[in-house]
mmJSON file of the N, C-alpha and C atoms, coordinates in Angstrom:
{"data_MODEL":{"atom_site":{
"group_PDB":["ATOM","ATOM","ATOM","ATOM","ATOM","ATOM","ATOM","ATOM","ATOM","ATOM","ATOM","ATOM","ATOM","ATOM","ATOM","ATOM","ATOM","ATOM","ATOM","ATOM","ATOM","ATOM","ATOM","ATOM","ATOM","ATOM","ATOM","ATOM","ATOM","ATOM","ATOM","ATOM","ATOM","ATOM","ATOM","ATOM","ATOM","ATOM","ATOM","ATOM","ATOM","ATOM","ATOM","ATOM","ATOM","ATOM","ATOM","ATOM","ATOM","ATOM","ATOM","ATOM","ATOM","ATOM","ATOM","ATOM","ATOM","ATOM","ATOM","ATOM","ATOM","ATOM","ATOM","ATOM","ATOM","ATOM","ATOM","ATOM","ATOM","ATOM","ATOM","ATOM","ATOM","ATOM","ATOM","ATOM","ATOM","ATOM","ATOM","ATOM","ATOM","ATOM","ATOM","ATOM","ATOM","ATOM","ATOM","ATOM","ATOM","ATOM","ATOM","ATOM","ATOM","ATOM","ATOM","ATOM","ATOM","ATOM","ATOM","ATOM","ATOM","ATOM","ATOM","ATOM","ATOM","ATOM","ATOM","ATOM","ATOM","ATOM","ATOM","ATOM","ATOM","ATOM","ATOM","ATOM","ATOM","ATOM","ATOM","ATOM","ATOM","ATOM","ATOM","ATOM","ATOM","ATOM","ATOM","ATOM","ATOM","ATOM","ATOM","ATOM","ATOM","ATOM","ATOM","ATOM","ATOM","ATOM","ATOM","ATOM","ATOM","ATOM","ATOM","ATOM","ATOM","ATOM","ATOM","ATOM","ATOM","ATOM","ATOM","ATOM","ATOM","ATOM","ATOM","ATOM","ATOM","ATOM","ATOM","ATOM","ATOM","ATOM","ATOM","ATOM","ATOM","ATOM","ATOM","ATOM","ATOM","ATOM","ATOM","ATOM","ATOM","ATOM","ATOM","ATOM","ATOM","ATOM","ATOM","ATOM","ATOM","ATOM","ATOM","ATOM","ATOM","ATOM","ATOM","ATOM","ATOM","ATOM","ATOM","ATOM","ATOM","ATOM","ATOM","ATOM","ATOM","ATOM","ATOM","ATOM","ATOM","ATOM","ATOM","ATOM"],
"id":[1,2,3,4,5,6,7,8,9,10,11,12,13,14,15,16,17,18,19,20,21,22,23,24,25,26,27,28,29,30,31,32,33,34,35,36,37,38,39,40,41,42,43,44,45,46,47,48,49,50,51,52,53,54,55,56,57,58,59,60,61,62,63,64,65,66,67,68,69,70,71,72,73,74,75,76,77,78,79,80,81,82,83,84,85,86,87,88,89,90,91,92,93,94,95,96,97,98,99,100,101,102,103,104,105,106,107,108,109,110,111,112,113,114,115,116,117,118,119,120,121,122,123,124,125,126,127,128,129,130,131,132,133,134,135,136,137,138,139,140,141,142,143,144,145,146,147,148,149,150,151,152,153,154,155,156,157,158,159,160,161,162,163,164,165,166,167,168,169,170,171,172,173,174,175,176,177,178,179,180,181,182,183,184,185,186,187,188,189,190,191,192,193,194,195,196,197,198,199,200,201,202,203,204],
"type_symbol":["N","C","C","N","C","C","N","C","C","N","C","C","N","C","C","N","C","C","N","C","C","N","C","C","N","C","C","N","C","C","N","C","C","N","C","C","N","C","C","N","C","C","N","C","C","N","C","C","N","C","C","N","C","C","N","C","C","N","C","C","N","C","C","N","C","C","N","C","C","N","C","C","N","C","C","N","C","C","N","C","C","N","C","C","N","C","C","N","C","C","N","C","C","N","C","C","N","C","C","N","C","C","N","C","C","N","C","C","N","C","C","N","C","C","N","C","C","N","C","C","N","C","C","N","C","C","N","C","C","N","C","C","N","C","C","N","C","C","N","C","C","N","C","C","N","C","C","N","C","C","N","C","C","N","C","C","N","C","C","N","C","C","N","C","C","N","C","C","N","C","C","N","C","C","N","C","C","N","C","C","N","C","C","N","C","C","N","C","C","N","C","C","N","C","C","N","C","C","N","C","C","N","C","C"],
"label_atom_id":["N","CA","C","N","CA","C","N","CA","C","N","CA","C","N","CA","C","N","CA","C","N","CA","C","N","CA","C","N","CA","C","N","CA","C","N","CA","C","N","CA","C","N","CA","C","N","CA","C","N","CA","C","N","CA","C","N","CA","C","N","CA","C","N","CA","C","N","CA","C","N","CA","C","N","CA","C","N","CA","C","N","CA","C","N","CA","C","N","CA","C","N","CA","C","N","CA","C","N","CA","C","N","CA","C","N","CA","C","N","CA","C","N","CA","C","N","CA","C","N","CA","C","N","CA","C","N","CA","C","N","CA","C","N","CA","C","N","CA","C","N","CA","C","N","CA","C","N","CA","C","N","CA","C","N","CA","C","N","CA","C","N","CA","C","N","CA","C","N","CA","C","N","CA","C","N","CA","C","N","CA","C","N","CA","C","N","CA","C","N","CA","C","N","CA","C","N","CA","C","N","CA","C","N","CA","C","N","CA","C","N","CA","C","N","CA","C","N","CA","C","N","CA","C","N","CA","C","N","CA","C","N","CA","C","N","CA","C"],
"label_alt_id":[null,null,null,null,null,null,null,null,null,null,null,null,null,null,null,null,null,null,null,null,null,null,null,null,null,null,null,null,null,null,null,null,null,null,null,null,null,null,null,null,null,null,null,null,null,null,null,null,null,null,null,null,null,null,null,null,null,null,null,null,null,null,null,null,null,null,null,null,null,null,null,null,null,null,null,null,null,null,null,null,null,null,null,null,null,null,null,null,null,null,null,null,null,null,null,null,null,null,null,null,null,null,null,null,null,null,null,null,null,null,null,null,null,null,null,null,null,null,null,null,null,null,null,null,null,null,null,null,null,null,null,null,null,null,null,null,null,null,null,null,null,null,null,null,null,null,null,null,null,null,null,null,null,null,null,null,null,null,null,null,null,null,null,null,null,null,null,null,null,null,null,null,null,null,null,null,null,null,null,null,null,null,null,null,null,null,null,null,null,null,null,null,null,null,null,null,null,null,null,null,null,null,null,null],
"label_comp_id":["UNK","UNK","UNK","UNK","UNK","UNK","UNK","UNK","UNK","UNK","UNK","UNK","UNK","UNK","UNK","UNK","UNK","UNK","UNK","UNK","UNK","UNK","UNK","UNK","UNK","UNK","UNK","UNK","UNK","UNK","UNK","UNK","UNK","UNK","UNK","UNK","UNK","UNK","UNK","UNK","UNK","UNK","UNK","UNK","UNK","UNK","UNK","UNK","UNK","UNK","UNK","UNK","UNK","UNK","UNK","UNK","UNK","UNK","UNK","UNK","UNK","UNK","UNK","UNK","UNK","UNK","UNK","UNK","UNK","UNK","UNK","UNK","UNK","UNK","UNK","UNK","UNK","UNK","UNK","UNK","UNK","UNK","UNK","UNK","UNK","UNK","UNK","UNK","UNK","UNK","UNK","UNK","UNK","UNK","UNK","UNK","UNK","UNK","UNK","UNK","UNK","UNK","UNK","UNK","UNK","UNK","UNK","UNK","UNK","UNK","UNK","UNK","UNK","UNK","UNK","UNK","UNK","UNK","UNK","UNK","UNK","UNK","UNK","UNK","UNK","UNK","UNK","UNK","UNK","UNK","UNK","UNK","UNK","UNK","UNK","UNK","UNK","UNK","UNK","UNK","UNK","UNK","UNK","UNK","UNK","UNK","UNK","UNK","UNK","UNK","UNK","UNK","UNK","UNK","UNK","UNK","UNK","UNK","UNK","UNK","UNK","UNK","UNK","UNK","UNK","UNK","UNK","UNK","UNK","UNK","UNK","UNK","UNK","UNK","UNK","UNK","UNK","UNK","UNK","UNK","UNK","UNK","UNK","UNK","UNK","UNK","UNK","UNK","UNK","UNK","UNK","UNK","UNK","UNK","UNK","UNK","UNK","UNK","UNK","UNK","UNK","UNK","UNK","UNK"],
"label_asym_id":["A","A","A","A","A","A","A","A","A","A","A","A","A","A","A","A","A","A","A","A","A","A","A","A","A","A","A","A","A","A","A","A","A","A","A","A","A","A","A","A","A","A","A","A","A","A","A","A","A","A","A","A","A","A","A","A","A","A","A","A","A","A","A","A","A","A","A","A","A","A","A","A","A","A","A","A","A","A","A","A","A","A","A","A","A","A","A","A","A","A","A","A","A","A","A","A","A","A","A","A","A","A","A","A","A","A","A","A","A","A","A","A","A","A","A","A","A","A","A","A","A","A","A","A","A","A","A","A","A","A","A","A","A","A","A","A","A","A","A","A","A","A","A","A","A","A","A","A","A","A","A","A","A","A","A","A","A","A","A","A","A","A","A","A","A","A","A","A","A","A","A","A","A","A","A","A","A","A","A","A","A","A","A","A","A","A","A","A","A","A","A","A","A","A","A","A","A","A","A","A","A","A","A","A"],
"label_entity_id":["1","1","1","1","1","1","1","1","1","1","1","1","1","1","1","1","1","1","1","1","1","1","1","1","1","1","1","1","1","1","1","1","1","1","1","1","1","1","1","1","1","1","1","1","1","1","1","1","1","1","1","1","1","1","1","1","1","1","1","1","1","1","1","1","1","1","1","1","1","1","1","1","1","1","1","1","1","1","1","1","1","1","1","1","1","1","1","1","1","1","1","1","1","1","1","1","1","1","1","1","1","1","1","1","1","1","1","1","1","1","1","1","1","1","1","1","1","1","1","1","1","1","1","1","1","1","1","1","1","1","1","1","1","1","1","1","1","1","1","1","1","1","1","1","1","1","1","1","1","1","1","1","1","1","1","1","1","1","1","1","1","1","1","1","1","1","1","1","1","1","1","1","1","1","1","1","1","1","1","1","1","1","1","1","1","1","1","1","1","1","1","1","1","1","1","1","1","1","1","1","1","1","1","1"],
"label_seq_id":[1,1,1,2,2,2,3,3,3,4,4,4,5,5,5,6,6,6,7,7,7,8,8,8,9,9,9,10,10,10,11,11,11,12,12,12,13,13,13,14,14,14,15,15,15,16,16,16,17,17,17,18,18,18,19,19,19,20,20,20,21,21,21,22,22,22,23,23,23,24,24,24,25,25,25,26,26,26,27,27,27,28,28,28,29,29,29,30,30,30,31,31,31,32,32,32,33,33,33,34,34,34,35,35,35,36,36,36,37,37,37,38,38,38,39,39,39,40,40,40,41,41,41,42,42,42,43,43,43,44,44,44,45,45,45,46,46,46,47,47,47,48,48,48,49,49,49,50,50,50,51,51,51,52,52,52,53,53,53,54,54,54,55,55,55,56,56,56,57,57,57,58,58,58,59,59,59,60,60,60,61,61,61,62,62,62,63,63,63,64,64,64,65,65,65,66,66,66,67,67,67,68,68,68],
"pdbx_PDB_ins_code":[null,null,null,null,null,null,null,null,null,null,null,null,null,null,null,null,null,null,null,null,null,null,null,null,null,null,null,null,null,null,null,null,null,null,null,null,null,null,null,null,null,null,null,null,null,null,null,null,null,null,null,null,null,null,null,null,null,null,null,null,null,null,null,null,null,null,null,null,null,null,null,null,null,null,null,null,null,null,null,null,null,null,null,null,null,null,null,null,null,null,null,null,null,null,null,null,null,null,null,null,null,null,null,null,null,null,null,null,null,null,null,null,null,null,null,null,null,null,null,null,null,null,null,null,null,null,null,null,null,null,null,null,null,null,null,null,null,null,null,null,null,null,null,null,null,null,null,null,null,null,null,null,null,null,null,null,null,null,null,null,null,null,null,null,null,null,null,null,null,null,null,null,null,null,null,null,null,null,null,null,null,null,null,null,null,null,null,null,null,null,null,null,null,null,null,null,null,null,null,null,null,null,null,null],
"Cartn_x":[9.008,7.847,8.025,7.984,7.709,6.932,7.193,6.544,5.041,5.23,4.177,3.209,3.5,2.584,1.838,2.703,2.61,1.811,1.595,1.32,-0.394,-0.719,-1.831,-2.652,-1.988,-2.288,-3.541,-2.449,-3.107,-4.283,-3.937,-5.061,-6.518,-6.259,-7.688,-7.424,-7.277,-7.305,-8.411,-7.879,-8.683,-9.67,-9.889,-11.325,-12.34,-11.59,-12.649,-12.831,-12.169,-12.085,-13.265,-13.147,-13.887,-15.388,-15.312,-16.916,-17.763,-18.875,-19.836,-19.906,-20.162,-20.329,-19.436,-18.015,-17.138,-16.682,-16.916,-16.504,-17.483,-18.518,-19.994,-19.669,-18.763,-17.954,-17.227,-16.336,-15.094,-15.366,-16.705,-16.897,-17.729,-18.74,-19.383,-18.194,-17.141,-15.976,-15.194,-15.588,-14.666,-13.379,-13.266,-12.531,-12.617,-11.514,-11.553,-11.076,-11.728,-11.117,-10.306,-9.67,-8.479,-7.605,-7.423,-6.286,-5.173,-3.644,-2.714,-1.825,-1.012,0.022,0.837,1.651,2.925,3.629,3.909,5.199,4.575,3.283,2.648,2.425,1.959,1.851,3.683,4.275,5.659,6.325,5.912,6.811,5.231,4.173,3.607,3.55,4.145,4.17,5.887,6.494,8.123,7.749,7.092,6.663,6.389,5.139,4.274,5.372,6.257,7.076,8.388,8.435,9.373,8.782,7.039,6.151,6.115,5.735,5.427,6.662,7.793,8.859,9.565,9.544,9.902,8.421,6.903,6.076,6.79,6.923,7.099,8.358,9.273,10.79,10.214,9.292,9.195,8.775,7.552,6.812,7.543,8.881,9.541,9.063,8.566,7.759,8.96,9.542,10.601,9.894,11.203,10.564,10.39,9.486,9.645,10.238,10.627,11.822,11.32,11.672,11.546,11.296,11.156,10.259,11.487,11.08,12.727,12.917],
"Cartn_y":[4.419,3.546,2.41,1.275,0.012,0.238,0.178,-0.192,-0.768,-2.188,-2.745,-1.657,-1.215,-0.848,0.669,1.493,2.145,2.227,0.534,0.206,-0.18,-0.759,-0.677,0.312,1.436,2.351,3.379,3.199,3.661,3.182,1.676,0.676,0.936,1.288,2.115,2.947,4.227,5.385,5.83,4.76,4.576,4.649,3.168,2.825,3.92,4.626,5.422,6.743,7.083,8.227,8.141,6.726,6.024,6.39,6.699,6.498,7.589,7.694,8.932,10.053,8.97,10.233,10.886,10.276,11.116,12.176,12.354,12.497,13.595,14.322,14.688,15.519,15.302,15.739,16.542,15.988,17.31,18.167,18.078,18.749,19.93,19.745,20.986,21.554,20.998,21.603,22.645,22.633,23.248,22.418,21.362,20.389,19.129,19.027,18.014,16.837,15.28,14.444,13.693,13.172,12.061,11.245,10.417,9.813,9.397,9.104,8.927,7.628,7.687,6.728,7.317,6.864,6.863,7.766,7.523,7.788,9.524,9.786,10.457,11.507,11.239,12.316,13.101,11.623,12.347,13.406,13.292,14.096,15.404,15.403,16.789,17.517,16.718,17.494,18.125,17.53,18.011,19.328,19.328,20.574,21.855,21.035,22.251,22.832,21.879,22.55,23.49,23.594,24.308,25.312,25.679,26.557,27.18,26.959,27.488,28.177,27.624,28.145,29.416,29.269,30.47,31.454,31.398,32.474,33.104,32.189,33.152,33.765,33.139,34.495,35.563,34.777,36.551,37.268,37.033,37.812,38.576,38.0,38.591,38.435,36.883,36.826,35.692,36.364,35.638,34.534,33.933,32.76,33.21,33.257,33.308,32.591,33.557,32.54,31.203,30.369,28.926,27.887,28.65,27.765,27.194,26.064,25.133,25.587],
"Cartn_z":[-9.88,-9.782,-10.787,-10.127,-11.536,-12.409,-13.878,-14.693,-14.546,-14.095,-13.885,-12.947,-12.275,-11.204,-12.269,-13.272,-13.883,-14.935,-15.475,-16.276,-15.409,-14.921,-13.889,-13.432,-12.97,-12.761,-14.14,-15.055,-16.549,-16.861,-16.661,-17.142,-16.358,-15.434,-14.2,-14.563,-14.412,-14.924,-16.204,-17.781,-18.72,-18.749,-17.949,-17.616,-16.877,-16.159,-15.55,-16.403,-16.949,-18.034,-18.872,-19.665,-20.65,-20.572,-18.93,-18.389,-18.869,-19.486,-19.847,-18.702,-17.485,-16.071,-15.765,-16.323,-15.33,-16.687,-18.248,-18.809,-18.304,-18.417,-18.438,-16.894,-15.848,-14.687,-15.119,-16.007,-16.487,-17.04,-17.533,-19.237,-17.842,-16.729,-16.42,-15.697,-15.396,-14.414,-15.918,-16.797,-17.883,-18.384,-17.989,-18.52,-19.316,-19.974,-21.572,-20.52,-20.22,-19.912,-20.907,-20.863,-21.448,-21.259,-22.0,-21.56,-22.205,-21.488,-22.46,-21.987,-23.162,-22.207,-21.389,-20.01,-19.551,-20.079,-21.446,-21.987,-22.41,-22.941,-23.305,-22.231,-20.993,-19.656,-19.423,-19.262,-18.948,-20.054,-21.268,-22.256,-21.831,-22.012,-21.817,-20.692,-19.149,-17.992,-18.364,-18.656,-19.111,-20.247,-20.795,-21.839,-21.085,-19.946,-19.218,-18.214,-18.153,-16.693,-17.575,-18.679,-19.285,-19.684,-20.431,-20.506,-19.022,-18.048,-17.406,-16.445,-16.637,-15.701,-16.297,-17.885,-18.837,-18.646,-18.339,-18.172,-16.974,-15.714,-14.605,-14.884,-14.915,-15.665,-15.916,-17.35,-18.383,-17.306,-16.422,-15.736,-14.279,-14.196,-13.488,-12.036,-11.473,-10.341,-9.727,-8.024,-7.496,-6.698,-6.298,-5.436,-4.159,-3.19,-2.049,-1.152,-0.337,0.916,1.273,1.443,1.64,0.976,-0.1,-1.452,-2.375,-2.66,-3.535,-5.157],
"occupancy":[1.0,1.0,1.0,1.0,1.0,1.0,1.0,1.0,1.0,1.0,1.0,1.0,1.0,1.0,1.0,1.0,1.0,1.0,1.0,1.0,1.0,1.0,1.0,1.0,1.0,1.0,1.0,1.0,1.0,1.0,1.0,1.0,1.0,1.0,1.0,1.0,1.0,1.0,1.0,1.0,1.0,1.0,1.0,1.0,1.0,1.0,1.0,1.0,1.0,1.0,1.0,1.0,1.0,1.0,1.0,1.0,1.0,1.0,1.0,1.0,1.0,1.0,1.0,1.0,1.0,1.0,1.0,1.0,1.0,1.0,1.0,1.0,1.0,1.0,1.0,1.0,1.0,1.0,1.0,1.0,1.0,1.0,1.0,1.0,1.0,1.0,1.0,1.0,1.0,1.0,1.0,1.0,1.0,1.0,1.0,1.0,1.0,1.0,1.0,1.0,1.0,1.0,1.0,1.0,1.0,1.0,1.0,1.0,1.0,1.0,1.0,1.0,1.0,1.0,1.0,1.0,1.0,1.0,1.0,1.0,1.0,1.0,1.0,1.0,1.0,1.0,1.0,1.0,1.0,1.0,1.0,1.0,1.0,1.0,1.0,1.0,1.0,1.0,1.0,1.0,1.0,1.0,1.0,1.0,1.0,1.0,1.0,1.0,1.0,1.0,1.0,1.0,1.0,1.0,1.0,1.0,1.0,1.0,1.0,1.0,1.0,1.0,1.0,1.0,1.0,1.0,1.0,1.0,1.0,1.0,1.0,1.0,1.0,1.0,1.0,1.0,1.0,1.0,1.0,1.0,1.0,1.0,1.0,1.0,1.0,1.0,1.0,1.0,1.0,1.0,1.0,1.0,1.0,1.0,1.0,1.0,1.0,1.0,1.0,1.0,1.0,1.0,1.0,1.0],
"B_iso_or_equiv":[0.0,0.0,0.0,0.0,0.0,0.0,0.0,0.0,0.0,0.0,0.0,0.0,0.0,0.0,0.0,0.0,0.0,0.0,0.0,0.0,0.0,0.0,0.0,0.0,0.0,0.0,0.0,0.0,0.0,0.0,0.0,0.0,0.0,0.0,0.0,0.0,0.0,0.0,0.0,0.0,0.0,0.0,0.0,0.0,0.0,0.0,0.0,0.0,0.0,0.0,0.0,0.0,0.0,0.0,0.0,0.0,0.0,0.0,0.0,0.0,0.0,0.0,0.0,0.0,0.0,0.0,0.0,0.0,0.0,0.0,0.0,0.0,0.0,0.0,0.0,0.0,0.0,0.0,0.0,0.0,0.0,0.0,0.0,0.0,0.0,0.0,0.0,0.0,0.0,0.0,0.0,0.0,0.0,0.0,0.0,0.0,0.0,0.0,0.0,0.0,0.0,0.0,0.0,0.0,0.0,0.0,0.0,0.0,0.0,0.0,0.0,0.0,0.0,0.0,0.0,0.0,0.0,0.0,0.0,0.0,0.0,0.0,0.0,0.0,0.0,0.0,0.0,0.0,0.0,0.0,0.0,0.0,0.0,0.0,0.0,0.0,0.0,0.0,0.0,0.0,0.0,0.0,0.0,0.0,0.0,0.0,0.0,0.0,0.0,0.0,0.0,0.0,0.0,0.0,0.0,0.0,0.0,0.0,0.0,0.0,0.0,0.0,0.0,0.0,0.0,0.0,0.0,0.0,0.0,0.0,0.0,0.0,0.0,0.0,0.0,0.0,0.0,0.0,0.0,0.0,0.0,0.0,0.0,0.0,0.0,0.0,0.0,0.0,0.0,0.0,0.0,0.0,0.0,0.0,0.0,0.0,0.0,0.0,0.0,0.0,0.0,0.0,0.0,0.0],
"pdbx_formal_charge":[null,null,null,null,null,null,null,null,null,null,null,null,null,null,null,null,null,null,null,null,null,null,null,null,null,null,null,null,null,null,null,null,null,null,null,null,null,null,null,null,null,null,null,null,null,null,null,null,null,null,null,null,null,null,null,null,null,null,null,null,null,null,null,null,null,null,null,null,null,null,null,null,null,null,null,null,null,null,null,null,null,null,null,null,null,null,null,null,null,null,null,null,null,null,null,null,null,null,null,null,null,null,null,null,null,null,null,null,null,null,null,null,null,null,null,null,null,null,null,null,null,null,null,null,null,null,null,null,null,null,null,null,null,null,null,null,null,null,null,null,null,null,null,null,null,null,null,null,null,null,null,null,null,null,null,null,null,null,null,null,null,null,null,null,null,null,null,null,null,null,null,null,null,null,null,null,null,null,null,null,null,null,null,null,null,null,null,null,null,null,null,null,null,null,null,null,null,null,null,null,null,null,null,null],
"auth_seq_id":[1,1,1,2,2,2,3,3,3,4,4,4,5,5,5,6,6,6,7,7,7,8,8,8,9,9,9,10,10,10,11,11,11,12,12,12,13,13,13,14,14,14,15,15,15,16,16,16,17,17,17,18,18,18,19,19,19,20,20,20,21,21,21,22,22,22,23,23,23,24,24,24,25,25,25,26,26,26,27,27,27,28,28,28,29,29,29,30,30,30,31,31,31,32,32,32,33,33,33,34,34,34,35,35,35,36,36,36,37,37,37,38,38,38,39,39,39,40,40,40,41,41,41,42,42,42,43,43,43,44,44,44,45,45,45,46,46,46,47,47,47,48,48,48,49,49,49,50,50,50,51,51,51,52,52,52,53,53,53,54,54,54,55,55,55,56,56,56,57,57,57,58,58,58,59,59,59,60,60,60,61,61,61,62,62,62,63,63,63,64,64,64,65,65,65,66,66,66,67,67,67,68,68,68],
"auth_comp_id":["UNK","UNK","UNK","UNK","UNK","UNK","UNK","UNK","UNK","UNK","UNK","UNK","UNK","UNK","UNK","UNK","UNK","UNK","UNK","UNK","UNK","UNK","UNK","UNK","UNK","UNK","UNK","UNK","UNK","UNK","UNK","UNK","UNK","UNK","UNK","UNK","UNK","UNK","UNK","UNK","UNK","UNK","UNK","UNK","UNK","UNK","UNK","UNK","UNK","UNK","UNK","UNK","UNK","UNK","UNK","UNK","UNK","UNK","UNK","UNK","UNK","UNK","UNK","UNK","UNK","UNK","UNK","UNK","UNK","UNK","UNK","UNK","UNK","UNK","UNK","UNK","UNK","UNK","UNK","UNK","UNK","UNK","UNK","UNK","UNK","UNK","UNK","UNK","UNK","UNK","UNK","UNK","UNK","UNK","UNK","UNK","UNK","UNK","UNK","UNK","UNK","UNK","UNK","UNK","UNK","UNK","UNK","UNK","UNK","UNK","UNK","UNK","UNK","UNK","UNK","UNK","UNK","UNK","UNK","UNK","UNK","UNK","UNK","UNK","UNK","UNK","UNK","UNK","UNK","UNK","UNK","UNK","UNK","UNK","UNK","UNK","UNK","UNK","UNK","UNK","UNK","UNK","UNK","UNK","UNK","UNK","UNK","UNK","UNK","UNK","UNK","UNK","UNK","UNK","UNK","UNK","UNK","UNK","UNK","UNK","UNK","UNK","UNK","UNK","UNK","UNK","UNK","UNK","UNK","UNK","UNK","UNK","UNK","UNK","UNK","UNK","UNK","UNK","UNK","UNK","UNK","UNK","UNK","UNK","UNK","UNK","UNK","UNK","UNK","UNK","UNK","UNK","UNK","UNK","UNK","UNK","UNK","UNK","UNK","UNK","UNK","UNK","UNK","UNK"],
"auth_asym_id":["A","A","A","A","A","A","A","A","A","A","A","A","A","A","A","A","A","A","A","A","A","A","A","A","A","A","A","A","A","A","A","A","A","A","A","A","A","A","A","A","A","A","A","A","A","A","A","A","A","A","A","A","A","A","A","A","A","A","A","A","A","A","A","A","A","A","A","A","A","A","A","A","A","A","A","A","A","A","A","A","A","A","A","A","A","A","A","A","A","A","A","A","A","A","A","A","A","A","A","A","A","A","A","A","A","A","A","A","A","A","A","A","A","A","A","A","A","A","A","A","A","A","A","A","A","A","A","A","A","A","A","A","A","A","A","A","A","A","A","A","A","A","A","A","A","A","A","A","A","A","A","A","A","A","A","A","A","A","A","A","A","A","A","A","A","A","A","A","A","A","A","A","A","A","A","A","A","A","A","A","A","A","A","A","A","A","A","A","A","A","A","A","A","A","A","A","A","A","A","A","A","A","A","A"],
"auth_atom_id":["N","CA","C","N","CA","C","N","CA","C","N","CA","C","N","CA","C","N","CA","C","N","CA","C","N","CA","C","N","CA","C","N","CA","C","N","CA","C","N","CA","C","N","CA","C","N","CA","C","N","CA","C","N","CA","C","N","CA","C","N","CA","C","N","CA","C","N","CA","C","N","CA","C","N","CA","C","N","CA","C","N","CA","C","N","CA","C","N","CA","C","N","CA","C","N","CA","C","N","CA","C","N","CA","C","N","CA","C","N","CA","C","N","CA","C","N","CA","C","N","CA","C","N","CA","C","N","CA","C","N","CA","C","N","CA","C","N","CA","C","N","CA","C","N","CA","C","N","CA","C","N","CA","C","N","CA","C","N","CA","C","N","CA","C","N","CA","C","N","CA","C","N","CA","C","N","CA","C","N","CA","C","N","CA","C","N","CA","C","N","CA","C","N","CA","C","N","CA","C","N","CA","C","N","CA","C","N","CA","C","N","CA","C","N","CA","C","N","CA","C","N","CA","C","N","CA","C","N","CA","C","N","CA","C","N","CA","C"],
"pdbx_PDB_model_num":[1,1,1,1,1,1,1,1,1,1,1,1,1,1,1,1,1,1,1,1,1,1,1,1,1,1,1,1,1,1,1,1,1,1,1,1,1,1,1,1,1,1,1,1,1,1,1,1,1,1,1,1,1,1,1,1,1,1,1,1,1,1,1,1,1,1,1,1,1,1,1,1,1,1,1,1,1,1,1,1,1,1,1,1,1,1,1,1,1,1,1,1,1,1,1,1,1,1,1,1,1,1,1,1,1,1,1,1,1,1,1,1,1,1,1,1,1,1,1,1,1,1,1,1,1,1,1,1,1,1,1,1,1,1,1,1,1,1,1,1,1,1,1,1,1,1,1,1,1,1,1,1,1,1,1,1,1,1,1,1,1,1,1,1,1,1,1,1,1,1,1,1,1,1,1,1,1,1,1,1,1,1,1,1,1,1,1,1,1,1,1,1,1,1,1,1,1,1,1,1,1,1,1,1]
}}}
């Protein structure tokens, strides 16, 4: 994805985060809204996908047939 378009994307994103209502949305759903940079999402989904691929190991849960 371009930058620019990446960079746009964030920039809405923010803004709607920012908002009391939608913050006041996450919070009765049990969720913390926020926001980050780019650079900031990609290094903590790269974290979560290394957390979470070492739980299912430990847990000894296979892939099912068809699944990548």
């Amino acid at each position: 994805t371009p930058p620019e378009v990446i960079s746009k994307l964030n920039g809405a994103v923010r803004q709607v985060i920012a908002q009391r209502e939608v913050k006041q949305l996450f919070a009765k759903g049990g969720f913390d809204a926020f926001s980050s940079s780019p650079e900031e999402l990609g290094s903590y989904a790269k974290e979560q996908l290394a957390l979470w691929t070492q739980m299912i190991k430990d847990a000894g849960i296979a892939r099912s047939e068809g699944s990548q």
